[in-house]
Rosetta silent file (secondary structure, phi, psi, omega in degrees, C-alpha in Angstrom):
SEQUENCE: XXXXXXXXXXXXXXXXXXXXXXXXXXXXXXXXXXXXXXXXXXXXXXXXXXXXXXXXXXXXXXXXXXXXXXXXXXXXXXXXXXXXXXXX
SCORE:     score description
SCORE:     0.000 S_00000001
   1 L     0.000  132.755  169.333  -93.935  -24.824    4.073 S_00000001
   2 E  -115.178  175.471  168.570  -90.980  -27.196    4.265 S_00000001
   3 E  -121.357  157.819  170.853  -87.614  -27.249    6.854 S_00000001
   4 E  -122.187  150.692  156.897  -84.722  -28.187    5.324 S_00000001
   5 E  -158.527  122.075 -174.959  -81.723  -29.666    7.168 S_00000001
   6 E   -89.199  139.127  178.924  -78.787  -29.357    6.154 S_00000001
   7 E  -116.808  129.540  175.881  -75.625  -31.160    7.475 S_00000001
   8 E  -146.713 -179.943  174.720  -72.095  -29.785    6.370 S_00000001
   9 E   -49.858  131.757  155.398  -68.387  -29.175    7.103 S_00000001
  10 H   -33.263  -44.413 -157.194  -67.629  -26.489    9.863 S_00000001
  11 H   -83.303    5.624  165.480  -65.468  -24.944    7.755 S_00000001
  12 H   -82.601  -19.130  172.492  -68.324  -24.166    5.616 S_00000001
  13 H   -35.304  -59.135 -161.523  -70.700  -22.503    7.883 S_00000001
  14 H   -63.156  -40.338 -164.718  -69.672  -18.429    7.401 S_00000001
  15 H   -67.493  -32.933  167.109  -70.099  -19.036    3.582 S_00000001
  16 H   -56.981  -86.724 -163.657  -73.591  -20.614    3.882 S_00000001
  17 H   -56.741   -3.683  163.450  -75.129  -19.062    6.023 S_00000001
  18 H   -91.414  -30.295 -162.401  -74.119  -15.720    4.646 S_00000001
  19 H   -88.946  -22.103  177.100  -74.833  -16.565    1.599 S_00000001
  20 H   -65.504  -24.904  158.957  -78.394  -18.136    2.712 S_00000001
  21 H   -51.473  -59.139  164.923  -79.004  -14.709    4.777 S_00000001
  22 H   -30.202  -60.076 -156.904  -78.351  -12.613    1.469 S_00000001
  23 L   -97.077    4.507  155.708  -81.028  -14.095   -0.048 S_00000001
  24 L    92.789   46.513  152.865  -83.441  -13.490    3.034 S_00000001
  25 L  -109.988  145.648 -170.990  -83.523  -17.165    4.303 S_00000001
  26 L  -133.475  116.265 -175.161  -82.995  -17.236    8.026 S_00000001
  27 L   -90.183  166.467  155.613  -81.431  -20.386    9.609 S_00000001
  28 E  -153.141  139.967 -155.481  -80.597  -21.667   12.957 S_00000001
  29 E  -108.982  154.103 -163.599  -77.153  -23.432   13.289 S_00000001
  30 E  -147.489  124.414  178.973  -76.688  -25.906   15.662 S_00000001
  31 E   -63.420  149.168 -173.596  -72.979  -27.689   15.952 S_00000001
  32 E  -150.110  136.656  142.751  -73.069  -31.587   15.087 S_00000001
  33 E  -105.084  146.273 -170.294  -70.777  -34.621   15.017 S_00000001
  34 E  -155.599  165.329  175.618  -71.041  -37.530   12.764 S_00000001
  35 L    78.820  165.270 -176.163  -69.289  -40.272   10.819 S_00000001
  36 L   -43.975  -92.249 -168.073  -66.798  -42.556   10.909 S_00000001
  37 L   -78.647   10.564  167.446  -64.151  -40.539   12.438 S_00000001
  38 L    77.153   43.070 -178.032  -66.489  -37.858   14.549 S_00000001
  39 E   -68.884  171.055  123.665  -65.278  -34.682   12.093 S_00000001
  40 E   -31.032  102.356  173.583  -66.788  -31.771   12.953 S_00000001
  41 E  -129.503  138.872 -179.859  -70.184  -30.509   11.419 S_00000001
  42 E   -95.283  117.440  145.621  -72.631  -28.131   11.417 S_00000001
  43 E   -75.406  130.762  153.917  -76.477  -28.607   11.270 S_00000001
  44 E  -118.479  160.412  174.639  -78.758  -26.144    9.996 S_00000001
  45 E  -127.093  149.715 -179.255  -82.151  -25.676    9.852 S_00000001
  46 E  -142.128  106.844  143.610  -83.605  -23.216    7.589 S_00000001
  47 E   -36.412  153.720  177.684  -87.876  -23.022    7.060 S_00000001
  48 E   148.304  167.051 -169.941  -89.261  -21.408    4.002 S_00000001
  49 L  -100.307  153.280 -151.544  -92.002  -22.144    1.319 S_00000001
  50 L   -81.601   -2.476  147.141  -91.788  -24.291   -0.700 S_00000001
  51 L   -32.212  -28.944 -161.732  -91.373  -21.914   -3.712 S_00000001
  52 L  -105.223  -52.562  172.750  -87.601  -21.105   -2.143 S_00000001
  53 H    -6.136  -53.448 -179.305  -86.497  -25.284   -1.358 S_00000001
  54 H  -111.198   10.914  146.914  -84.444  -25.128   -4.374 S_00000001
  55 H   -36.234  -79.630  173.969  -83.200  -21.721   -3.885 S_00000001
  56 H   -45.036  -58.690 -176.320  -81.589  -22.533   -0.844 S_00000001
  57 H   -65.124  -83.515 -173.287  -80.013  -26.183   -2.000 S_00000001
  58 H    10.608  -62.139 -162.447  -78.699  -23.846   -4.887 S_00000001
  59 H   -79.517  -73.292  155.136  -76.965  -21.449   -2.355 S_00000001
  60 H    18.125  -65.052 -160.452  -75.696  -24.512   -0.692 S_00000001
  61 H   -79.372  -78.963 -170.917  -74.355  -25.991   -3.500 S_00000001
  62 H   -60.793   18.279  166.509  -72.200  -22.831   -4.503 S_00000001
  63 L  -134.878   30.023  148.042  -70.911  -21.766   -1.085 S_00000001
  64 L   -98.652  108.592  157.408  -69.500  -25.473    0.045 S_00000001
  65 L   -41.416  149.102 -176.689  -66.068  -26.784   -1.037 S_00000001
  66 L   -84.993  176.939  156.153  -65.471  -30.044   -2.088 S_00000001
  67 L   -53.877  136.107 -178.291  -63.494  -32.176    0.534 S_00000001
  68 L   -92.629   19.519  161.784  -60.051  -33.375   -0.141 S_00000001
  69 L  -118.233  134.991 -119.460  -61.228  -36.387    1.209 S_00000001
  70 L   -82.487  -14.371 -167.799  -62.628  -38.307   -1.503 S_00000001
  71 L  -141.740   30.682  156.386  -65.743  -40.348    0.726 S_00000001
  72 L  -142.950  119.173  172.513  -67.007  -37.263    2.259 S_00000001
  73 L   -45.774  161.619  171.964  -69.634  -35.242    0.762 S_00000001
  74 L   -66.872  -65.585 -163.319  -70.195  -31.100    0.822 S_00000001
  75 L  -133.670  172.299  146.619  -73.549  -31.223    2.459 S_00000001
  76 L  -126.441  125.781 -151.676  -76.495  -33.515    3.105 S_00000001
  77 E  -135.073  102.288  172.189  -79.784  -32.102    2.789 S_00000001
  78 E   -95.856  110.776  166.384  -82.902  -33.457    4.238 S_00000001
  79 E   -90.658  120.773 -148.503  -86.250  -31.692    2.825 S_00000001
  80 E  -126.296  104.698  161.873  -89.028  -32.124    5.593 S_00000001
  81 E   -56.251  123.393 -175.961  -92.849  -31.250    4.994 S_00000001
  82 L  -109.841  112.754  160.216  -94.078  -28.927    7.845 S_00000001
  83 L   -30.647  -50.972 -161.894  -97.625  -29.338    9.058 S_00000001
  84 L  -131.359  120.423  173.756  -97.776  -26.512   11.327 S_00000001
  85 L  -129.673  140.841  178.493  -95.655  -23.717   11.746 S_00000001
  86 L  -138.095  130.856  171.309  -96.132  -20.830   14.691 S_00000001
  87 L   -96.630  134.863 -177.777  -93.974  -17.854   15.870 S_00000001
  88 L  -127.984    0.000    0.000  -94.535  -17.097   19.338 S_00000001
């Protein structure tokens, strides 16, 4: 099982995460600031096996805009091996 976490633009959220839903991936979104000038951001975390890992950056990729400003990325994407996972 991996987690992924993803960091992106606010204004990118509904499009993700809808589009990451579609496809049966289930996130939790958690608001974030970062960077140089404190924008706005979104964290997500989304779980899934690791069959799906490049599913997800896929849906990612094709529901994030590029930026108009030129030294900020769509997303950042950390893929995290998970030892243990439990729902309780």
């Amino acid at each position: 099982m991996k987690m992924i976490v993803c960091v992106l633009q606010d204004s990118d959220k509904d499009n993700v995460v809808r589009g990451l839903n579609d496809d049966d991936f289930r996130v939790t979104v958690l608001p974030s600031t970062g960077g140089y000038f404190r924008r706005g951001n979104i964290t997500l975390f989304i779980g899934t096996d690791d069959d799906r890992v490049e599913r997800a950056i896929q849906i990612i990729k094709q529901n994030s805009k590029q930026s108009d400003d030129p030294g900020r990325k769509r997303a950042t994407v950390f893929v995290l091996k998970v030892d243990q996972h439990e729902k309780i």
